[in-house]
C-alpha positions as CSV (number, residue, x, y, z in Angstrom):
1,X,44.2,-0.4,-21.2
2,X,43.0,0.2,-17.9
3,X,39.3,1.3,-19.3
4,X,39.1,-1.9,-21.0
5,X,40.0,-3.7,-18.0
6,X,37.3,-2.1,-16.2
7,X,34.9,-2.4,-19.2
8,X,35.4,-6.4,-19.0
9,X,35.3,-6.5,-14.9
10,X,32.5,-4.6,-14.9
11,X,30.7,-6.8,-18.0
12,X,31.2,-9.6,-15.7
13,X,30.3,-7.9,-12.6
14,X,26.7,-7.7,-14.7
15,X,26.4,-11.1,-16.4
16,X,26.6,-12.4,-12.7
17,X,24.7,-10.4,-11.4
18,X,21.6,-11.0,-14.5
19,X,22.6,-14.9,-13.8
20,X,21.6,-14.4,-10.4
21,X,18.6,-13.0,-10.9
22,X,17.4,-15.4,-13.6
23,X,18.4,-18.2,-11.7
24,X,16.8,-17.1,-8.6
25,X,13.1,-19.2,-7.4
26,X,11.1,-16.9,-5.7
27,X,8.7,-18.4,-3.2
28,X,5.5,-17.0,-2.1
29,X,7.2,-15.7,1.5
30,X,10.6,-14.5,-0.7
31,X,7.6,-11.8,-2.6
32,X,6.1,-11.0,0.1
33,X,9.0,-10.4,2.1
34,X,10.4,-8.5,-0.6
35,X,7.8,-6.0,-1.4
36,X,7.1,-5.0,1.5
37,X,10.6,-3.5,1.7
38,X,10.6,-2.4,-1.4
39,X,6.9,-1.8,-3.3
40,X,6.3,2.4,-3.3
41,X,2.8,2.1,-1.9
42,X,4.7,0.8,1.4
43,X,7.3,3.1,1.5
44,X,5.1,6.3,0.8
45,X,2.4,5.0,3.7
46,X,5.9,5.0,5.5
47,X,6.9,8.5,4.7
48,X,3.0,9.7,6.1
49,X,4.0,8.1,9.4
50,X,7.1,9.7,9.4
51,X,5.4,13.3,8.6
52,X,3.3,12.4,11.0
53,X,5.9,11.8,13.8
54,X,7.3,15.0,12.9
55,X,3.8,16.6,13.6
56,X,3.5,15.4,16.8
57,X,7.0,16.8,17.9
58,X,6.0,19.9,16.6
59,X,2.7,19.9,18.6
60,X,5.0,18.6,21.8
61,X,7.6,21.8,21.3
62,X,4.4,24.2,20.8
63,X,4.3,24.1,24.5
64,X,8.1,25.6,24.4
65,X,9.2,30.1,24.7
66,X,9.8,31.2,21.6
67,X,13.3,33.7,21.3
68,X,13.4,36.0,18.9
69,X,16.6,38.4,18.4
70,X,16.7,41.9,17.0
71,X,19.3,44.5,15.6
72,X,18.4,47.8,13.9
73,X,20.2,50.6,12.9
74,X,18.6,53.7,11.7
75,X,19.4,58.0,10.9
76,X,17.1,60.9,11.1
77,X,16.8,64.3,10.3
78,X,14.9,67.3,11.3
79,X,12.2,67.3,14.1
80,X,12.3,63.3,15.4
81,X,11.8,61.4,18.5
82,X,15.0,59.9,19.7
83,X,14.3,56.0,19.4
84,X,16.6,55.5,22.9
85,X,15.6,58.2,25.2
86,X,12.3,59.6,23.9
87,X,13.1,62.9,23.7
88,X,12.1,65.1,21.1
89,X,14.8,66.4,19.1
90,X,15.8,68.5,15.9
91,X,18.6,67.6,15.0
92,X,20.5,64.3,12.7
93,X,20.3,61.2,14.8
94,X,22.3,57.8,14.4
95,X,20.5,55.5,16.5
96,X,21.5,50.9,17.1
97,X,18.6,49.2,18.9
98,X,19.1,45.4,19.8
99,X,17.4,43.0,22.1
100,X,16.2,39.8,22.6
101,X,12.2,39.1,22.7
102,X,10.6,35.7,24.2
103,X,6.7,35.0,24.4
104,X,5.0,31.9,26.0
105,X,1.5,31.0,25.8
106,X,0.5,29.6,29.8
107,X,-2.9,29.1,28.9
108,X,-4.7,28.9,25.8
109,X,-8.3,27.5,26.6
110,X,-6.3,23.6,26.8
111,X,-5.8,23.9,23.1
112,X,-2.5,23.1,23.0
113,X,-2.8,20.1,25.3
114,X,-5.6,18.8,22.9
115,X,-3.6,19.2,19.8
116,X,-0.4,17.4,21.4
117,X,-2.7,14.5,22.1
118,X,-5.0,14.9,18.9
119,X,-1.4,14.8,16.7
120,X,-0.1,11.3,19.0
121,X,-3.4,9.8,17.5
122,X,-2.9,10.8,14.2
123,X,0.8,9.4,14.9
124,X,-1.0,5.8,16.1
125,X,-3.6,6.5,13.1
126,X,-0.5,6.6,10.8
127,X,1.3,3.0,12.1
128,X,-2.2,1.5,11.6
129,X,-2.6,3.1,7.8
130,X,1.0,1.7,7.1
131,X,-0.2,-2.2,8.0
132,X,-3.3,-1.7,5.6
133,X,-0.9,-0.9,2.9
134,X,1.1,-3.9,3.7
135,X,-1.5,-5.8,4.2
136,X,-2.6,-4.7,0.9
137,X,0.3,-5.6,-0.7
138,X,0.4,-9.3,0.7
139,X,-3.0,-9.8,-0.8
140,X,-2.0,-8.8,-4.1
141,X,1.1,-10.8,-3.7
142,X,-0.8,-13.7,-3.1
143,X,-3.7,-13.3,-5.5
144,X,-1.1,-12.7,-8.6
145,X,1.2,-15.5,-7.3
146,X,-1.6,-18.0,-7.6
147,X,-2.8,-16.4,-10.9
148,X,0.8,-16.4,-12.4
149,X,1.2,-20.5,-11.0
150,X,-2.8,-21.4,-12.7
151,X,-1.4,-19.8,-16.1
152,X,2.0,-21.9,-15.8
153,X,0.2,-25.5,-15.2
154,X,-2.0,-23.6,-17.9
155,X,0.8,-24.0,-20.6
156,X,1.7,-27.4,-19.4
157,X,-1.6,-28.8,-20.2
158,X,-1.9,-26.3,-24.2
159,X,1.5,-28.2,-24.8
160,X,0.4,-31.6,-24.1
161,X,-3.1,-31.2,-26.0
162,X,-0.3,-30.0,-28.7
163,X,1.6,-33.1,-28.8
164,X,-1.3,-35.0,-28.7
165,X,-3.1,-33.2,-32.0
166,X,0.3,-33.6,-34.1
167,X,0.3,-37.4,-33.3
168,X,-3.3,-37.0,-34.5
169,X,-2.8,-35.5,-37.4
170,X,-0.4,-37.8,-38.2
171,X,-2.7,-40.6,-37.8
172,X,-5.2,-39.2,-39.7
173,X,-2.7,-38.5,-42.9
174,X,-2.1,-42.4,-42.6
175,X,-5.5,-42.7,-42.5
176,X,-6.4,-40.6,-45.3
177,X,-3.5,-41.6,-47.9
178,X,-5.1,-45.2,-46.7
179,X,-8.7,-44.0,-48.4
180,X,-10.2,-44.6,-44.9
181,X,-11.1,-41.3,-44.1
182,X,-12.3,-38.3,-46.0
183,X,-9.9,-35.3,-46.6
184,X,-12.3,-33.3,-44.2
185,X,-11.9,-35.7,-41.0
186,X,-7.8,-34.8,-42.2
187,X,-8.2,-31.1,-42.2
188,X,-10.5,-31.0,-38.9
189,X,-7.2,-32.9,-36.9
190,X,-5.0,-30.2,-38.6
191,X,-7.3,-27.5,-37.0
192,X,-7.4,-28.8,-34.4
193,X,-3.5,-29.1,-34.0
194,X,-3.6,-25.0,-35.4
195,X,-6.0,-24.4,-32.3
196,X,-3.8,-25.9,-29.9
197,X,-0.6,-24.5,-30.8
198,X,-2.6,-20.7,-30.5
199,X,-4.0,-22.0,-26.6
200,X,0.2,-22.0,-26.0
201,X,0.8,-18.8,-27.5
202,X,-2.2,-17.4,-25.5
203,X,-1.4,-19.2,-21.9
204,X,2.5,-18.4,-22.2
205,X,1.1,-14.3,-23.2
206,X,-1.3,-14.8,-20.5
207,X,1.9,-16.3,-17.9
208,X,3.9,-13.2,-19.2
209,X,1.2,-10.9,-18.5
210,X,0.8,-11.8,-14.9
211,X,4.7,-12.1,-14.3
212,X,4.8,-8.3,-15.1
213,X,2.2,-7.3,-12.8
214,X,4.2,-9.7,-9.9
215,X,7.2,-7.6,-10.8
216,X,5.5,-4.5,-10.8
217,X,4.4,-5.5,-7.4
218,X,8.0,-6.1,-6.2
219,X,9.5,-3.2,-8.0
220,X,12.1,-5.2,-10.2
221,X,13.2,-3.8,-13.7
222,X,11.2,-4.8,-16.4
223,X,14.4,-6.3,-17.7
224,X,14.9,-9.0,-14.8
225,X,14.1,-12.3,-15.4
226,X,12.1,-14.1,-12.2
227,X,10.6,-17.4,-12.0
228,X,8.3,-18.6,-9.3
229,X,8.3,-21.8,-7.1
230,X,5.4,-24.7,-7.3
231,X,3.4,-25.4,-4.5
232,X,2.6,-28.9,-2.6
233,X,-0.1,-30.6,-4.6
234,X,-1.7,-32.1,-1.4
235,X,-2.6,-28.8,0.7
236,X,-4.9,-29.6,2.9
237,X,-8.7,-28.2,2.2
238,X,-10.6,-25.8,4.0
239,X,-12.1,-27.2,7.0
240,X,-15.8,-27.2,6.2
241,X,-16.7,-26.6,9.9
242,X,-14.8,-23.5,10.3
243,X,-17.2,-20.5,11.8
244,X,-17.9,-17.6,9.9
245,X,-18.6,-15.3,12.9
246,X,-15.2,-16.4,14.9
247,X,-13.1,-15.6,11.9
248,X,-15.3,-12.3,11.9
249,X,-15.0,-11.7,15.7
250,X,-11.0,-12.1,15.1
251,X,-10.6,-9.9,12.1
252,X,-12.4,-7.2,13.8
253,X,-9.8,-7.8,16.5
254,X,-6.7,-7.6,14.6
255,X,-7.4,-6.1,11.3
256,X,-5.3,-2.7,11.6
257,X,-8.1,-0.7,9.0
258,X,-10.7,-1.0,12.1
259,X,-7.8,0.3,14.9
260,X,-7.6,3.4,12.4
261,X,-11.3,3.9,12.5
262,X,-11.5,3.8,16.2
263,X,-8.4,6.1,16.2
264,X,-9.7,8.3,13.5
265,X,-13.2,8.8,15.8
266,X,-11.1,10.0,18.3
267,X,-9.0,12.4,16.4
268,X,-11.7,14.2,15.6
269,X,-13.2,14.0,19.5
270,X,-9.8,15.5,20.1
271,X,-10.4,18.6,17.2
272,X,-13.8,19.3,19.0
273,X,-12.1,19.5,22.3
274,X,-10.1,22.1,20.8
275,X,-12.5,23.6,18.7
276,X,-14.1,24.5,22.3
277,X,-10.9,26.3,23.5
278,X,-11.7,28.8,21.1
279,X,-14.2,29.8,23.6
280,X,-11.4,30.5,26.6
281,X,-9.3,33.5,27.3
282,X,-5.6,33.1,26.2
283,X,-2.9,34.4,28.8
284,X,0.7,34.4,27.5
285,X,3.7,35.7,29.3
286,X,6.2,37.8,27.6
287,X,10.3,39.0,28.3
288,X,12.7,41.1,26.4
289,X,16.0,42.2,27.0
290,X,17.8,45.0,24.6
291,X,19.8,48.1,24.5
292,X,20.7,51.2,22.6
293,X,22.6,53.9,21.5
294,X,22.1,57.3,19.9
295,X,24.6,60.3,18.2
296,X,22.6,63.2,20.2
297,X,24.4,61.6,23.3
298,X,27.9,62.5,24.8
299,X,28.5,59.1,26.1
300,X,31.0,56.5,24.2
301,X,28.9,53.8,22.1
302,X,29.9,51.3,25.3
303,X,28.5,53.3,28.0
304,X,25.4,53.7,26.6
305,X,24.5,50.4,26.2
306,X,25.4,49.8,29.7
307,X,23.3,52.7,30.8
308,X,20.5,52.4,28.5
309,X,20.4,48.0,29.3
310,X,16.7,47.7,30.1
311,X,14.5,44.4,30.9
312,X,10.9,44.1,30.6
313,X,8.9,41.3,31.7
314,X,5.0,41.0,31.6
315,X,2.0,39.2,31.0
316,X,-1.4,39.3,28.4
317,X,-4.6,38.1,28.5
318,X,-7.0,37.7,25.6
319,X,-10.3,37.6,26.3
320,X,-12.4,36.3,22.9
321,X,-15.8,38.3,22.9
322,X,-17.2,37.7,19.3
323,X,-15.5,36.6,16.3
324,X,-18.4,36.4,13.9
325,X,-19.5,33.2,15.2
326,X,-16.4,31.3,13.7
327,X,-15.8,29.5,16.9
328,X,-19.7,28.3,16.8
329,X,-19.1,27.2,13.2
330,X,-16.3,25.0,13.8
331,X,-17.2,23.1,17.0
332,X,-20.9,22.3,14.9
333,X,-18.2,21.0,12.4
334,X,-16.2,19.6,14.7
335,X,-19.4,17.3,15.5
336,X,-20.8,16.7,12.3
337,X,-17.0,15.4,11.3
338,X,-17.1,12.7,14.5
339,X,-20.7,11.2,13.3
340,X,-18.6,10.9,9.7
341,X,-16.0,8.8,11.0
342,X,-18.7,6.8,13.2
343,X,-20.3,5.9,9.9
344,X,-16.8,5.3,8.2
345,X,-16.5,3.1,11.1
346,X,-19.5,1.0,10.3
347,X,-18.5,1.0,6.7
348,X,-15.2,-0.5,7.3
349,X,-17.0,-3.1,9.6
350,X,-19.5,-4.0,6.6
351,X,-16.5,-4.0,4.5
352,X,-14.6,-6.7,6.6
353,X,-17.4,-8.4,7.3
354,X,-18.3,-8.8,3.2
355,X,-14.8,-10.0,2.6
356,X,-15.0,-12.4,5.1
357,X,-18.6,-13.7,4.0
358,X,-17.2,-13.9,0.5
359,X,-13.7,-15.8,1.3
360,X,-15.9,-18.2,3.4
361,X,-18.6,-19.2,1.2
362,X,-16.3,-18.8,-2.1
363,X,-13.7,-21.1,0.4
364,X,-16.7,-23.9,0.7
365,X,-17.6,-23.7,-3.0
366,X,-14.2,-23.8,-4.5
367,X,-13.6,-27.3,-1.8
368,X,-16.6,-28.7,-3.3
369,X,-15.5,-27.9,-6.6
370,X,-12.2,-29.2,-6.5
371,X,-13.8,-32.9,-5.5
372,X,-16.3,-32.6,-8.2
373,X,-13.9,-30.9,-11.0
374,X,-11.4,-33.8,-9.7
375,X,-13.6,-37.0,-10.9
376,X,-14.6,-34.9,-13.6
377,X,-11.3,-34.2,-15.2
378,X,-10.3,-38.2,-14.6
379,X,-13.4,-39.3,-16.3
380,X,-12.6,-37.2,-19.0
381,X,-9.5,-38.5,-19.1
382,X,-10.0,-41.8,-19.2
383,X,-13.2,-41.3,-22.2
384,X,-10.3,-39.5,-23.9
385,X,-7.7,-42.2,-23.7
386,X,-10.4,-44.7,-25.0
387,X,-11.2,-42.1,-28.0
388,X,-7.8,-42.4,-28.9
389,X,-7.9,-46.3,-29.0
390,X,-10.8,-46.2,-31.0
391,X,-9.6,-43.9,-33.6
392,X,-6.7,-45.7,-33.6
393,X,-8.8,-48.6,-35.0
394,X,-10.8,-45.9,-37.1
395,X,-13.6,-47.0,-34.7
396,X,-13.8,-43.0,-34.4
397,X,-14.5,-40.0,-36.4
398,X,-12.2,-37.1,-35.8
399,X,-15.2,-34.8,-35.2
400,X,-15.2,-37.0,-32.0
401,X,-12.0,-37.5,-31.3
402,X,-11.9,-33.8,-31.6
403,X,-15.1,-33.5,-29.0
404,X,-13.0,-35.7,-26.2
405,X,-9.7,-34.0,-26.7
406,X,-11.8,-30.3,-25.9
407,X,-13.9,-31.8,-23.3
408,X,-10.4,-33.4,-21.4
409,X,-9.1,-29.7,-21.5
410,X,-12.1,-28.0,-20.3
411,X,-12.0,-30.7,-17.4
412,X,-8.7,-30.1,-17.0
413,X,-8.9,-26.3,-16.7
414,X,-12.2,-26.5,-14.4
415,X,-10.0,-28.4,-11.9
416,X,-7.1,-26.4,-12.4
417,X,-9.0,-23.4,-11.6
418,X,-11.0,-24.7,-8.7
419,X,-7.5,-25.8,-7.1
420,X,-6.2,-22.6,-6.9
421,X,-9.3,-20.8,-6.2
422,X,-9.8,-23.2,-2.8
423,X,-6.0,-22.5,-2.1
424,X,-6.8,-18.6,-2.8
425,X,-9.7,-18.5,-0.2
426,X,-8.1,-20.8,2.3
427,X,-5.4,-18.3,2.8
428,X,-7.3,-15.6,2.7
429,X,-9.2,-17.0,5.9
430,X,-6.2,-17.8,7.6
431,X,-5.1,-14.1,6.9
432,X,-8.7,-12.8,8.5
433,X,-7.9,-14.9,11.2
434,X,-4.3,-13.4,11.8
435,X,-2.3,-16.1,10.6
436,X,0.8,-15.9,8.5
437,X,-0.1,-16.4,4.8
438,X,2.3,-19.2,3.3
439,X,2.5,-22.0,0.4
């Protein structure tokens, strides 16, 4: 009883929740918002900053003793050396050795400083790397939002074409039980009716196709429904005077994939610098503490490890001579990796600066297309409406009236197109310029 009590609360529990879910109008900023908590790409360029925080800790306690503690117990026979007091002995020998062993590097050719501040870059590199991959993200949000919005209005203009045909072909059976037309103006409206109903099949696949990839994007089950919010018809255009080279200047300025490059130069600046200390003496000061006892001694196991207490304290210096020129080798390296990033620098910079030159002069021809797709699609609109008039009156063959109806839609898809193409590269602009992307 109590199972299928739970069965049925939790049955509920889930219809809700899939209700919510279907019923729930995502909005441009309620994806973007949303993957970027949840998409994987984020969260992994999240778990390299983390790794990368733990790095630089462990650079930071580098500087830190280490302690080390020991315990050994050993037994001899015959001629030996007594492990506590050094003599040399015949005889069977239970000996206990413990101490305590610390060793800190004072000096190490400024290595250690270098790789403390070489790790904090990498750290800063990180952050930076994590806001590309968001950025990232945001972009694709906004490219498949738009795509999956065009292939919506998409089926909305298949289905009225549809509803247009059948009233065509119903016309044209009129006509043709009438004797006014031939049976091959007939079987061109049918066709044309069979054509239309395949555009919806194809623009809803072609909707479905680009809802997965949005889902994909936010992570949500394959098996959750989502549907997306319309946008203003009357956005504003891009401004035709906008300047190129000031939405360059300002991506330069705020685009976090340049801050890595600069960062990424001076990481390796940072591994030369301590590809160098290689060069430098190391001096390191060590300690120990420990005690003993051995069975060839009269004394209790207590009064030997008082007696035989001992501390040592000292210090080492390592002075490199020649290593096979492996120090040489990887300071030339060291150089040779910071003229790489400088031309991965310049790279990115070209990079930026192509994206902008594209979303600029892709921005002005999609404005200019809109206008010119606009009277197009109402010209064709109206020559369509009069079409239909005239084979009304059978003032038309359906060959033509056929010709109008496919010259409407491709007016109709050119502007459609062109709309969300200038929407598309207006925001992109406004992202280069470091403003918040929103519908």
């Amino acid at each position: 009883m109590l199972a299928s009590i739970f069965f049925l609360q939790f049955s509920f529990a889930q219809e809700v929740s899939n209700s919510m879910t279907t019923n729930k109008i995502w909005s441009l900023e309620d994806c973007i918002t949303y993957a970027l908590e949840n998409n994987i790409t984020v969260k992994d360029a999240t778990l390299n900053k983390s790794i990368a925080e733990v790095d630089y800790n462990k650079a930071k306690s580098s500087r830190l003793p280490n302690l080390f503690g020991s315990a050994s117990q050993s037994f001899s026979s015959g001629n030996t050396i007594d492990p506590i007091t050094s003599n040399y002995v015949t005889d069977q020998i239970n000996s206990t050795n413990v101490g305590i062993n610390s060793s800190m590097t004072l000096f190490q050719g400024n290595q250690l400083n270098n790789q403390i501040k070489q790790n904090k870059v990498l750290l800063e590199q990180s952050i930076f790397q994590e806001e590309v991959e968001k950025n990232n993200i945001v972009l694709n949000i906004l490219e498949v939002y738009l795509q999956t919005l065009y292939s919506k209005e998409s089926i909305v203009i298949a289905q009225n074409n549809l509803i247009a045909s059948e009233k065509e072909v119903e016309r044209a059976k009129a006509r043709l039980d009438a004797g006014t037309i031939a049976l091959s103006d007939y079987t061109e409206a049918q066709s044309q009716a069979a054509t239309n109903k395949y555009n919806i099949i194809a623009a809803k696949n072609d909707y479905q196709q680009y809802i997965i990839e949005l889902k994909q994007l936010l992570e949500l089950s394959p098996m959750e429904d989502i549907q997306i919010e319309t946008i203003d018809e009357n956005m504003d255009l891009v401004n035709l005077e906008l300047d190129k080279t000031n939405v360059y200047s300002k991506a330069l300025g705020i685009l976090p994939e340049i801050q890595a490059s600069n960062l990424n130069i001076e990481a390796n600046e940072k591994e030369l610098d301590i590809a160098k200390g290689a060069f430098l003496p190391t001096l390191s000061l060590t300690g120990s503490i420990g005690s003993g006892y051995t069975s060839i001694n009269d004394n209790t196991f207590s009064d030997q490890f008082d007696v035989n207490f001992n501390q040592k304290l000292g210090l080492s210096l390592s002075i490199p001579i020649f290593n096979r020129n492996q120090t040489k080798a990887a300071v030339k390296t060291a150089k040779i990796n910071i003229q790489k990033t400088e031309i991965q620098k310049e790279s990115t910079e070209k990079e930026v600066y192509k994206k902008v030159e594209t979303a600029y002069q892709n921005a002005l021809s999609a404005q200019e297309q809109v206008i010119a797709s606009e009277a197009s699609k109402i010209a064709a609109e109206q020559s369509y409406k009069l079409a239909q008039k005239k084979y009304e009156l059978g003032a038309l063959s359906t060959t033509d009236l056929v010709i109008s109806q496919n010259t409407y839609t491709n007016a109709q898809q050119n502007y459609l197109q062109a709309k969300y193409l200038n929407i598309l590269y207006h925001q992109l602009l406004q992202f280069y310029q470091g403003n918040d992307i929103k519908l």
